[in-house]
VOGU-3710 file (C-alpha; in Angstrom, 3 decimals, decimal comma):
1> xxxxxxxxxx> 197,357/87,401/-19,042  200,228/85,068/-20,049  199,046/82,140/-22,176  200,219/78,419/-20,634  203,450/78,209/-22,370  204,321/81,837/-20,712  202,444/80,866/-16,609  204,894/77,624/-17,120  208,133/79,334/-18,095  207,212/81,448/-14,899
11> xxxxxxxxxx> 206,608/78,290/-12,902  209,974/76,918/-13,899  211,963/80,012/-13,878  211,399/80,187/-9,830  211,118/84,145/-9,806  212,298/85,601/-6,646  209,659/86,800/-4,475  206,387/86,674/-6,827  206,719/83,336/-8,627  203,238/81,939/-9,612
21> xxxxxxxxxx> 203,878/78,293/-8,635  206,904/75,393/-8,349  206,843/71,575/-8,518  206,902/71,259/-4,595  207,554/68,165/-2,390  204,572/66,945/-0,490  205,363/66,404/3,722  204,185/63,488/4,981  201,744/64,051/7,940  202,232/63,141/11,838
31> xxxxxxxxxx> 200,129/60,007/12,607  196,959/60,645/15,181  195,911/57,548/16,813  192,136/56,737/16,322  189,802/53,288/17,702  189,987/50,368/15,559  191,443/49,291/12,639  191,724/52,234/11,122  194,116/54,756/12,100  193,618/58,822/11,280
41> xxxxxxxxxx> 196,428/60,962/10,885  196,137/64,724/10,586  198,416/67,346/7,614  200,266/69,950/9,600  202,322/72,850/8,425  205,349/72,480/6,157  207,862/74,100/7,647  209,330/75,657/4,591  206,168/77,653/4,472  204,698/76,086/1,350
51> xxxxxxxxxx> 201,688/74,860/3,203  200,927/77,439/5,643  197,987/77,084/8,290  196,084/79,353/6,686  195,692/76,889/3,200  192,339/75,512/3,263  192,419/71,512/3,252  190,806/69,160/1,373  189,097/67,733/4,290  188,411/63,311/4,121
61> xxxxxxxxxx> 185,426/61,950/6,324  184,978/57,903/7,013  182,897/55,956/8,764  183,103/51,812/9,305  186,444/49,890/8,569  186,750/49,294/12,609  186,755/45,559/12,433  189,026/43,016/13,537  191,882/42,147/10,372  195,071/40,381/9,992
71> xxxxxxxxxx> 196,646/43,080/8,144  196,551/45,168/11,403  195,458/49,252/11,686  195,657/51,223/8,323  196,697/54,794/8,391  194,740/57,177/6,728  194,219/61,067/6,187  191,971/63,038/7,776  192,684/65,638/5,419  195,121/66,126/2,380
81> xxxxxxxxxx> 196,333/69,247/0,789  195,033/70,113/-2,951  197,051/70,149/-5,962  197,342/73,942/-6,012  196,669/76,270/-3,302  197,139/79,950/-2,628  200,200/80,857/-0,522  200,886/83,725/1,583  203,321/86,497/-0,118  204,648/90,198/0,041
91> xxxxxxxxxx> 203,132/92,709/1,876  201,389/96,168/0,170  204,492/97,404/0,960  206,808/94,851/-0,319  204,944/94,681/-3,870  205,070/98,247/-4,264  208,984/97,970/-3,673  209,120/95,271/-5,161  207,742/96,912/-8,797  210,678/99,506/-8,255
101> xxxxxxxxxx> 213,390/96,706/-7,871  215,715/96,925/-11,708  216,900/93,559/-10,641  213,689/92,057/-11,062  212,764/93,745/-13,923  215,896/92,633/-16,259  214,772/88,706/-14,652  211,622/89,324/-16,410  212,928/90,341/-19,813  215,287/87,288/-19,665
111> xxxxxxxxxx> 212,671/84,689/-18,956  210,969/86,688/-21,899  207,775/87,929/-19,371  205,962/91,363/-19,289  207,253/93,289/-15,918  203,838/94,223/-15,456  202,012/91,023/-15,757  203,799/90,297/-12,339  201,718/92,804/-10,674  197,957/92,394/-9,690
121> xxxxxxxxxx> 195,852/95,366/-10,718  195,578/97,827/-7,889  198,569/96,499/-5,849  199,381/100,464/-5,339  196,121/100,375/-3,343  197,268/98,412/-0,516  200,456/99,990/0,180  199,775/100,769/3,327  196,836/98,250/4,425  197,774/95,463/6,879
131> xxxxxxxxxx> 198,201/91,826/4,802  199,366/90,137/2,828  199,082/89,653/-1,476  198,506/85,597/-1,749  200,025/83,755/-4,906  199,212/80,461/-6,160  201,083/77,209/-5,746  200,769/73,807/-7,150  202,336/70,173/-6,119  202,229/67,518/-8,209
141> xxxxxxxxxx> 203,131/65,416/-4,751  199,407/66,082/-4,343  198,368/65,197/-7,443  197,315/61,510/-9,055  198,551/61,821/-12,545  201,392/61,883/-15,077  203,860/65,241/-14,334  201,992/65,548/-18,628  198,619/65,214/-16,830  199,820/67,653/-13,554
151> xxxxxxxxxx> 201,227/70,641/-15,875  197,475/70,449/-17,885  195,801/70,720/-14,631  198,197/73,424/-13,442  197,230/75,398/-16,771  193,482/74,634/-16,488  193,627/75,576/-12,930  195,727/79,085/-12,888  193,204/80,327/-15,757  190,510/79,708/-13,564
161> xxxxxxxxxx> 191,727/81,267/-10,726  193,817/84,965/-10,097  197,115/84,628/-10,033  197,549/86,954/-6,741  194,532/87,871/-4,375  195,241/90,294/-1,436  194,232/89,036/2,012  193,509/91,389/4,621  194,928/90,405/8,157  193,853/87,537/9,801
171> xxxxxxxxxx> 191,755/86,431/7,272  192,086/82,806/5,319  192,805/83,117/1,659  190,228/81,632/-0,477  189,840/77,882/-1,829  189,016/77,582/-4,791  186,458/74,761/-6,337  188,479/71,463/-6,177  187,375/69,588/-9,242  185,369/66,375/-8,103
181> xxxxxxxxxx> 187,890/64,227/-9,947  190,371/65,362/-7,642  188,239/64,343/-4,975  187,714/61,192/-6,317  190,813/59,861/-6,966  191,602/60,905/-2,763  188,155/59,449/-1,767  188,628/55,993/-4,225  192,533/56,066/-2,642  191,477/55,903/1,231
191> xxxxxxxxxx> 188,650/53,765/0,346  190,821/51,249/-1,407  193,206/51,889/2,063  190,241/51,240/4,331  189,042/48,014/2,665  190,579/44,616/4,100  190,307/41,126/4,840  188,316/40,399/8,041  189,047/38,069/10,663  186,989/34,833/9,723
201> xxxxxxxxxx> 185,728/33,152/12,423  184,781/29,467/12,614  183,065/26,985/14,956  185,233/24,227/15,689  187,339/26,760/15,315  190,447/24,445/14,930  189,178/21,141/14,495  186,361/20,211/11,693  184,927/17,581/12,001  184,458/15,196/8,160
211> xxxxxxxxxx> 180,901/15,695/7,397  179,701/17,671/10,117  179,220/21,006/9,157  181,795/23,935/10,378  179,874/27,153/10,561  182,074/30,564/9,408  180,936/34,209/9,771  182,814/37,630/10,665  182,656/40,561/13,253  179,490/41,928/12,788
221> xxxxxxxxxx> 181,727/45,432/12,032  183,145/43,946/9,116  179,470/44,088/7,139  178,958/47,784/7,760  179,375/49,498/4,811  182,834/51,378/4,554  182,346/55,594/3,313  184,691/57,977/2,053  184,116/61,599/1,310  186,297/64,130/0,017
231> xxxxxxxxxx> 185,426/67,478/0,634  187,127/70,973/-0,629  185,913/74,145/-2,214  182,537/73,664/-2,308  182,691/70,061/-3,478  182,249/66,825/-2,577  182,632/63,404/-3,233  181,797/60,183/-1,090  182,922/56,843/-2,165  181,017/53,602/-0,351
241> xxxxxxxxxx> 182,040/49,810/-0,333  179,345/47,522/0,762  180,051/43,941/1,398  178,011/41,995/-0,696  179,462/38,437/-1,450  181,692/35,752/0,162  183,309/32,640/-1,605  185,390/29,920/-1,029  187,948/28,034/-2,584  190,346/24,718/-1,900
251> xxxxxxxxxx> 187,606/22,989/0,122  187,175/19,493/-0,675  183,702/19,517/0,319  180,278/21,428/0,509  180,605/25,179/0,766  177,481/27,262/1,808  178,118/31,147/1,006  175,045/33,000/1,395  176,222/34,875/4,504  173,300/36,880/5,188
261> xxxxxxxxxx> 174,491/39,957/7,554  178,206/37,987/7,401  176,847/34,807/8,675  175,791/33,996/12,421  178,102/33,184/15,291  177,523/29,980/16,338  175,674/28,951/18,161  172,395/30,757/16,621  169,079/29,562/16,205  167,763/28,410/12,878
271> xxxxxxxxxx> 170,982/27,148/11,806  173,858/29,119/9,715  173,829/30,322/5,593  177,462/30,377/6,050  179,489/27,400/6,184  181,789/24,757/4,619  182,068/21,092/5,182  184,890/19,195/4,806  184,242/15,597/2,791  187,567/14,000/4,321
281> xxxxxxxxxx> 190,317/13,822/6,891  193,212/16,300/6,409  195,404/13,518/7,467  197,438/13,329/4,066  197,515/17,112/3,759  200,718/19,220/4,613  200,689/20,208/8,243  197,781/17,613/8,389  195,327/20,893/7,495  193,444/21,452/4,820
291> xxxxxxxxxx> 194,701/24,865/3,210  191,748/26,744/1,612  190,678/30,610/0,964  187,954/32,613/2,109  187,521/36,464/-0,019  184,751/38,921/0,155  183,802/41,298/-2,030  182,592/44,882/-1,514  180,205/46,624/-3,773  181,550/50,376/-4,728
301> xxxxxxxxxx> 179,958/52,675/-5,663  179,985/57,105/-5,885  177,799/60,127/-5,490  179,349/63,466/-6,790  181,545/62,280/-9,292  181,963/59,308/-12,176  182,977/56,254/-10,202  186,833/55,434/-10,530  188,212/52,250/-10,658  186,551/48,705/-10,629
311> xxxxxxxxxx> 183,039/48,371/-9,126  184,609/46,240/-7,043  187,206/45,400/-4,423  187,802/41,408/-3,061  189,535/40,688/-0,400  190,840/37,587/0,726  192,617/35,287/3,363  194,157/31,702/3,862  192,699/29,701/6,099  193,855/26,443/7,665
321> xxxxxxxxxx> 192,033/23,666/9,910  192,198/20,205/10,542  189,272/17,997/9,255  188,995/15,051/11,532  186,900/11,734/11,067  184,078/11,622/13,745  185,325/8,894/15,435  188,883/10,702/16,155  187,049/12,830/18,404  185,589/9,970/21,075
331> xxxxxx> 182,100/11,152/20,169  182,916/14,770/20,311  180,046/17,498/19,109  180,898/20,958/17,709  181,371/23,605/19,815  183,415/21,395/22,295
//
């Protein structure tokens, strides 16, 4: 077998016929519509037969993320294909002519290659079967890395693996283990996608009232925990944000944060943990509103593979209401 420097110079030569692999251009995918915020969208074929139906996806799995947000539906994959895959080539028939071609053989000695390290053992044998020999391909459009980082992987991955497998007909070539920081970086990725500011909800929802507290919670949805998992070859990775904490900032007043659950709609017996109170009119402010900012913050965490990335994500929105002395409202009461 050729050592790295020798499976790149084949890579980059782009050999007629039986080249190993090329730096291909990803395709982006058709959109699927799906409920909710989040929006699926499905891979299909290229139609320059890199990615052929038979390539075996790395397959992405979510649940939550179907809450109400002002930053509208995110698009994400219900499956993405893997940095290198194995792509459907000559027949029997065609690599048997194809070892009797002198054109090919004189391309080989000029890219300095052996002739016969182009040929799988045994291709002779299948001459005549029904099939098809498979060869492998990489993209670095499907890889998260440096084009440094991408060739390394390419190396590491085509020693692994045969360089040509023969398929009989209608069967799927195989996929080979995708390495779970592959599946990482795609289950971190959608994750990150997946995760954003929800809708904040408050009661008066327009109109605070000085010194009277303004309760504040979100969609029950939005404190479901939001899972990724990445799945291909065997392996699999699953990536979780949990919402843990909410704060608030530019309120010139009390703030109460606990949010158990994502605070209570109002109105709710035994009061609210999730609040602010504003400790004067917004009459002086811009817009006559005070301007303020609500985040949350998601726990992360991983099963299959070293967590990647920060251990957490924050979110966050501005807000706006109007803080009104009591009297302003002729003896008005929350909630009216």
């Amino acid at each position: 077998m050729p050592g790295p420097a020798g499976r790149r110079a084949a890579r980059l030569a782009a050999v007629p016929v039986i080249s190993a692999a090329a730096l291909l251009v990803g395709v982006a995918p058709p959109a699927l519509a799906c409920d909710g915020t989040v929006v699926c969208s499905t891979t299909g074929s290229n139609d320059n037969g890199n990615l052929q139906a038979g390539v075996s996806y790395i397959q992405i799995t979510t649940t939550g993320g179907s809450y109400p947000s002002r930053s509208g539906p995110v698009e994400v994959p219900t499956q993405v294909p893997p940095p290198c895959w194995y792509s459907k080539g000559r027949t029997g028939r065609e690599m048997v002519d194809d070892h009797s071609d002198p054109d090919l053989r004189r391309l080989a000695h000029g890219v300095g290659e052996n002739f016969e390290d182009w040929f799988p053992e045994g291709y002779e044998e299948h001459a005549d079967d029904d099939g098809n020999w498979y060869s492998w391909q990489c993209s670095s459009g499907n890889f998260d890395g440096s084009i440094q980082e991408f060739f390394d992987y390419v190396d590491q991955w085509s020693a692994a693996n045969p360089g040509q497998i023969w398929v009989p007909a209608g069967q799927a070539p195989p996929q080979p283990p995708v390495p779970p920081q592959i599946l990482m970086a795609i289950a971190r990725q959608v994750m990150d996608d997946m995760v954003q500011m929800p809708i904040v909800s408050f009661n008066p929802a327009q109109r605070a009232i000085v010194r009277l507290e303004t309760w504040m919670w979100f969609d029950p949805a939005a404190w479901e925990p939001i899972s990724v998992t990445a799945s291909g070859g065997g392996n699999s990775v699953t990536v979780t944000a949990t919402p843990a904490r909410v704060a608030v900032s530019g309120v010139p007043g009390a703030v109460e944060t606990a949010c158990a659950g994502g605070g209570k709609a109002y109105p709710a017996a035994g009061g609210t943990d999730c609040s602010i109170t504003f400790s004067k009119s917004s009459g002086t402010q811009p817009g006559q509103q005070w301007h303020f900012q609500v985040s949350l913050t998601w726990d992360v965490t991983a099963v299959g593979a070293t967590l990647a990335g920060p251990p957490t994500v924050t979110r966050a929105e501005d807000e706006a209401l109007f803080a009104l002395e009591a009297q302003a409202m002729n003896g008005g009461t929350p909630g009216d």
